[in-house]
C-alpha positions, 0 to 999 in steps of 0.5 A, a space after each residue: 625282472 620280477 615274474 607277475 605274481 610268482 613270486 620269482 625274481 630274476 636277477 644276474 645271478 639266477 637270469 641265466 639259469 631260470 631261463 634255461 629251465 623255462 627253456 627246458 620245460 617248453 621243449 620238453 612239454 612240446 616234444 610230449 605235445 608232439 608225440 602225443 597229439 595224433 592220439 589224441 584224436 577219438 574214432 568211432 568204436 566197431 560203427 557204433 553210431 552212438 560212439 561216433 558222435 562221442 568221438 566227435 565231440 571227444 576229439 573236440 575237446 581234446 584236439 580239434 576245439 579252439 579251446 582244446 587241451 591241445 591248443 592249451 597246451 600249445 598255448 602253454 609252451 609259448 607261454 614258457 618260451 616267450 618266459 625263457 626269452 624275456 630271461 635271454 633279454 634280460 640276460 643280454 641287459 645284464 651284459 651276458 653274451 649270445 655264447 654264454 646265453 646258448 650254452 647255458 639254455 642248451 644245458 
């Protein structure tokens, strides 16, 4: 498996190692998303009115757009999870066992 445009090259020797790393990285940032997500979230300051269309849009940017970093950074996750899995397929291709492919993602 060659990663598009990476640069990256999986083969049997490294299938095992890249994916737990791209496994790692996609819950760590997942667990930062997690944390991190309700404060993300904009309020209006002492009832300016000013600051509470502000805050709307903040928080649209931020959280609540489709486009949103938040939604970005879910999106980036799945991103690296759909990576660690195409590596756990290949892994199996390469003879690799479901034991051996758990121990070495769950480093």
């Amino acid at each position: 498996m060659v990663a598009g445009g990476s640069g990256l090259t999986v083969n049997e020797d490294n299938v095992l190692a890249i994916g737990a790393a791209f496994h790692a990285e996609a819950e760590r940032i997942d667990g930062l998303v997690g944390t991190f997500a309700g404060q993300m979230v904009t309020r209006p300051a002492l009832g300016d009115p000013a600051s509470a269309d502000y805050a709307a849009a903040l928080s649209g940017l931020l959280v609540h757009n489709p486009d949103s970093y938040l939604v970005r950074a879910r999106e980036y996750v799945a991103e690296l999870r759909g990576v660690a899995a195409e590596c756990e397929a290949s892994a199996r291709a390469y003879g690799f066992t479901d034991e051996e492919i758990r121990t070495a993602f769950r480093g």
